[in-house]
Each structure stands twice: as structure tokens, then as C-alpha cells.
N, C-alpha and C positions, 0 to 999 in steps of 0.2 A: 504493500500500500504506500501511498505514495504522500506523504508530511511534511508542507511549507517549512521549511525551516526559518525560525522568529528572528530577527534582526536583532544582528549581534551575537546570534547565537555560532557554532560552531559550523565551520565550512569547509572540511578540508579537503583533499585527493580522498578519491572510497567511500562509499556509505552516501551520507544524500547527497553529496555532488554531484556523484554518478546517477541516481535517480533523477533529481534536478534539471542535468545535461540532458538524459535519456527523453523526458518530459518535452524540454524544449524541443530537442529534432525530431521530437516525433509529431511538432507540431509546425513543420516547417516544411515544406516541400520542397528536397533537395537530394541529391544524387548521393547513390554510397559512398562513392570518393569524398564530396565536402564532407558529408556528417561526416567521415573517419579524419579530413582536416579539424574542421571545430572540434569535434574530441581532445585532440590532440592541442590545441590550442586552448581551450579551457583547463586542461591537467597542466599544463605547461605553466602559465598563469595560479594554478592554486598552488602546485610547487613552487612558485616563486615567493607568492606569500608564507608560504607554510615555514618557505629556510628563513624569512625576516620575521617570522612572529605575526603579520600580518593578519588582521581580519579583513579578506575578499568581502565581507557583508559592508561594512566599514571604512573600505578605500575609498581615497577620495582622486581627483585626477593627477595628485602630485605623488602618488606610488605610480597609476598606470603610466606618466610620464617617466621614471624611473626605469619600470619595466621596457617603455620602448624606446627608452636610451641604452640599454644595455641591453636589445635587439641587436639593433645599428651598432653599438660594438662588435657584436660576432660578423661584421659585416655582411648583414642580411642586404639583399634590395630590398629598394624604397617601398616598395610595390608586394615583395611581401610581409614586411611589418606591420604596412597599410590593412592591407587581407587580414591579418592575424588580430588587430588593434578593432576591425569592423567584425569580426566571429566575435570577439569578445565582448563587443557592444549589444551586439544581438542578444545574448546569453544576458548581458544586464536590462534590456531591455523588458526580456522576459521576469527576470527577477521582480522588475517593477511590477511587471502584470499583475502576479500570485501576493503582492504586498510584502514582499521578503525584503528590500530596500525600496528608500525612498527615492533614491535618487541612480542616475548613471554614470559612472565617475570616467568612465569613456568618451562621451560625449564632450566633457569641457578638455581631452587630453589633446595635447598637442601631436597631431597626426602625421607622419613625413609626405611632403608632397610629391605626387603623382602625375606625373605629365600626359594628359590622352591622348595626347600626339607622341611617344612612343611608347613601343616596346622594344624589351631586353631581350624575345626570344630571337634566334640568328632563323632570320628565314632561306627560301632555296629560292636560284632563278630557273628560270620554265626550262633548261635545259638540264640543269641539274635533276630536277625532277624526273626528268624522261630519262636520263641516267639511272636512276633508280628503281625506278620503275624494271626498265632493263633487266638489271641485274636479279631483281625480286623476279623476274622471269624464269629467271635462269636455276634460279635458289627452290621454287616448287611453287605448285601451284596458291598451295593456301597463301605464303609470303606474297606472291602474287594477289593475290585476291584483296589482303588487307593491305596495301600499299598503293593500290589502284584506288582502292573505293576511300581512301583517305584523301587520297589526293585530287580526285575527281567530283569529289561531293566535300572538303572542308571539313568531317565529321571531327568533332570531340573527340579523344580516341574513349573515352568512359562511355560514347554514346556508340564505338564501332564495337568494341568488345562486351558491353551490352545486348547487344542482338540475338536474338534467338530465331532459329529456322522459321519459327511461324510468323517472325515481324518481317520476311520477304513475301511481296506479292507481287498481284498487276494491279492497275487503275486505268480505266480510257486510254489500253493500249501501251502503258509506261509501265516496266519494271520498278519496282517501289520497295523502298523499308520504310517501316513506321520504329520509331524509337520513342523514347523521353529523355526530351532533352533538355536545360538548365532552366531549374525552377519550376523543374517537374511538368512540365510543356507535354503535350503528345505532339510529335510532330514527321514527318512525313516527306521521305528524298525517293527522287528520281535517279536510277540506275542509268549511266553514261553506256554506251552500247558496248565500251571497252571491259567497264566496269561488272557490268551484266555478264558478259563472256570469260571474263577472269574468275568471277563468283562462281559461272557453272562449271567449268574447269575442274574447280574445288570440291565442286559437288561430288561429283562426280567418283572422287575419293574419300569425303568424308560421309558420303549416303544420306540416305533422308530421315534417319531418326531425330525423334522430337530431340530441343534440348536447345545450348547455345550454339549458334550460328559457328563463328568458332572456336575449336577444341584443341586441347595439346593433346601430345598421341596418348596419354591414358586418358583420356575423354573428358578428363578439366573445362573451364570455359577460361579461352586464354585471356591474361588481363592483360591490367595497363605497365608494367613494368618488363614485362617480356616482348610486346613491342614497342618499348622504346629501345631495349637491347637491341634487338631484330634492326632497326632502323639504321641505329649508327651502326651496324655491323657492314649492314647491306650499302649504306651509306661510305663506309671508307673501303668495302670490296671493287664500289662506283671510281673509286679515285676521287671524291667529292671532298673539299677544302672544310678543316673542322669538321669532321664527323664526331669529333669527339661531343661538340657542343650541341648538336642538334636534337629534334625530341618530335615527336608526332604532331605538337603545335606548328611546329615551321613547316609542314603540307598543307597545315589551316592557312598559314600567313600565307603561303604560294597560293592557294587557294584562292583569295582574294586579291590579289595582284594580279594576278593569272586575268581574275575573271574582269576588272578596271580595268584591263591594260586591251580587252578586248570590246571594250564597249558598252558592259552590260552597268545598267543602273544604279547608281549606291544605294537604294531603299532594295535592288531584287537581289541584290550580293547580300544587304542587312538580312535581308528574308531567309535566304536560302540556312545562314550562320546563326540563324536565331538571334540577333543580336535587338535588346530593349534600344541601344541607344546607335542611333549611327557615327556616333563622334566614337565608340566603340571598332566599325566595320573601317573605317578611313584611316584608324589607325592599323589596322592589319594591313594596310593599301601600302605596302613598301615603298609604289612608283610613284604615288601621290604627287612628289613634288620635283616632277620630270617636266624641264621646262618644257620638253615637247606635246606636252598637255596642256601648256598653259592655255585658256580661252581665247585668249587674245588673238591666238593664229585663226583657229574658227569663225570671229567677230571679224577678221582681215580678209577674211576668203568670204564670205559671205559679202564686204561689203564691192570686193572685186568683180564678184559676179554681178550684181545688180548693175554696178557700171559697165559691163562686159553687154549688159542686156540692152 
């Protein structure tokens, strides 16, 4: 059973923390990979209290400022102290609800800033990727299949290793997966015809029983850490610069450069990535600030045409 714990009262790592936390995510719609982030992030947080004596019920913003000074000592990026500093506001957020504290001491902390114009992941250019893809050719079908359909569709890789056989279908003609995707979305991609043919490929060997989409060869459903190994593996068998650095995000980040650089809309590039904010999708847009985009050339051609008319 599940017991607010009274303000001021006792908070530590184990016992009602863990209920506490468990409470909160279970009342949050969010992917297994965050909750096991926030986990991780609230234990972190009450050990830290617990080595100063601290009461978490009783912090005020000038411990959590503490705590995310001595983040940025371990030289975290900005961006995940940021992440870490926002799960834990959540988490007090929620405290507030249940009247366990009055207050959020999150909220008044002083937060590192976060630039939406970029990011730290090292993306791939469209040749690189076809490199890789390559090689994932070459390496077998399944590696095939998850390295296409990452790249061809942008997927989260928690939303491709997520899959289960029965989340492939048709729709009006289009090969489809349906997933859930951030912030517990149901959402809904089109199979690239390349895509489609590398899947069934797969199929082909991995059969049609029910289950995850796909499997390690004792019939696991494979996660997110084994292809990201898989990637850089595949990635420095390519000859590709920094493989050490790269991770299944940077097929997202090609992903949308890929699809900018070919014309496609920034609200249907938002679309396809799920992305709430488009200052989100523009930051994935590597090529964004390629003067040969600039409008101005378009605005110049247009206006030569009409005098041309």
C-alpha cells in the first residue's frame, strides 16, 4: 500500500522512495528507457542527500544548485544535467500533488543552458550513411534490416527495438509499423521500399512467430545497447571517421538533413520524428545553415523570371 510520506518526515534511497518514484511513473506516460532514466536520476539525487545528511522533503534550490554544480564537475553536458535537473522536477512536482512538500526547490535552481540550435550528437553525411548501410548488407540480413529502417524512417532506436511482428502491416497500399512513440504517442511509419525488402529479407530467417520484431539468436528482443555496439562496429568496418563517437541518434540526425536537404517540409520532417516543437526538428537539420539555402537565391530567381516574362 502505498503512504504519502509527511513532510519532513524520512526520505531516503529504498522503502517509500521507491514507492513514491514507482507512483509517479506510473502516472506518466513514458517509454521504458526514461522511467529507467528518472529512476536513476531520483536514486542519484537521494544519495546525494543521504551522504550530506540532507532532507530531499526539505531542500531548498540552494542544495539542488549544489547538486548541479557538482554534475558539471564530473563534466556532464549541459544538456544532460539539464535532463537530469527536469526528471527531478517532475518527481517534485509530483510531491507537490500528494501534499508531501510545499514547495519545488527545482524550479527556482539555477539550470545550465541549453542551446536549441544545437546538438552534441556527431551526425552522418548521406554518403556515409549509404556506407553503412552497405556494409550492414554485407554483415546479414537482420543488421540489414535494423540499419535501413533507422535510417530510412528516423526511428528512436527504443521505438525500433520496441517492435513487435504484429506492429508490421499494410495501410492504403503502404507497408507500415505502428509503435509508441515519446510521450506514449501511438504512432504510425511508412516502410521505404528499401526498407520493406531488407525487413522481409529478415523475415525470412527469423519466421513468423509472434513476439519482438527483432530477436538475438536465443530469441531475446534485441535492445538499445546492442545496436548501438552493432552500429559503431558496422560503422568503423565502413571506414567511417569517428565511429567510435556515433550512436543510433546520428541516423535520426541524417535522417532529417537527409530529408531538408531534399525539399521536404519542416512541419512533415516534424511529423514524421514526432517532434512537439519544430525548433526541436531544425535542430536535427545539420545543413540548416548552408548558405546555399539561403532564401534569398529563390527570392533572386523568382524575381529574374518575372522580368525574363
Amino acid at each position: 500500500m502505498f503512504v504519502v510520506p509527511r513532510q519532513g518526515g524520512e526520505l531516503a534511497v529504498g522503502g517509500p522512495a521507491e514507492q513514491v518514484t514507482e507512483v509517479w511513473l506510473a502516472n506518466r506516460r513514458l517509454s521504458e528507457h526514461t522511467r529507467a532514466a528518472y529512476r536513476r536520476d531520483v536514486s542519484a539525487w537521494l544519495a546525494w542527500c543521504s551522504e550530506r545528511g540532507a532532507d530531499p522533503l526539505r531542500a531548498s534550490f540552494l542544495e539542488v544548485n549544489a547538486y548541479a554544480r557538482g554534475l558539471e564537475a564530473r563534466e556532464l553536458a549541459p544538456s544532460t544535467v539539464a535532463r537530469k535537473l527536469s526528471g527531478l522536477s517532475s518527481w517534485y512536482d509530483f510531491l507537490m500533488k500528494i501534499r508531501a512538500v510545499d514547495t519545488n526547490p527545482v524550479a527556482g535552481a539555477d539550470r545550465p543552458f541549453v542551446s536549441r540550435d544545437h546538438s552534441a550528437t556527431l551526425g552522418l553525411a548521406a554518403d556515409e550513411v549509404d556506407a553503412l548501410i552497405e556494409r550492414a548488407r554485407a554483415a546479414g540480413t537482420r543488421h540489414h534490416a535494423v540499419m535501413t529502417i533507422l535510417a530510412d524512417l528516423g526511428l528512436r532506436v527504443g521505438e525500433l527495438v520496441g517492435l513487435d511482428l504484429g506492429d508490421v502491416g499494410w495501410e492504403r497500399g503502404h507497408r507500415t509499423v505502428r509503435f509508441v512513440g515519446k510521450g506514449g504517442k501511438q504512432r504510425r511509419r511508412a516502410l521505404t521500399p528499401a526498407a520493406s525488402a531488407a525487413l522481409d529479407a529478415y523475415l525470412q530467417v527469423r519466421g513468423d512467430g509472434d513476439g519482438p520484431l527483432f530477436m538475438t539468436s536465443t530469441g531475446g528482443r534485441l535492445d538499445r545497447h546492442a545496436v548501438f555496439r552493432l552500429l559503431r562496429r558496422l560503422a568503423a568496418e565502413a571506414g567511417i571517421a569517428e565511429a567510435d563517437r556515433l550512436s543510433p541518434h546520428s541516423l535520426r540526425h541524417a535522417f532529417a538533413t537527409a530529408a531538408r536537404a531534399e525539399g521536404v517540409a519542416l512541419e512533415d520532417v516534424q511529423d514524421a520524428m514526432g517532434h512537439a516543437d519544430p525548433r526541436t526538428t531544425r535542430r536535427y537539420d545539420r545543413d540548416r545553415h548552408n548558405l546555399d539555402r539561403d532564401p534569398a537565391y529563390m527570392i533572386a530567381a523568382a524575381r529574374a523570371r518575372r522580368a525574363g516574362a
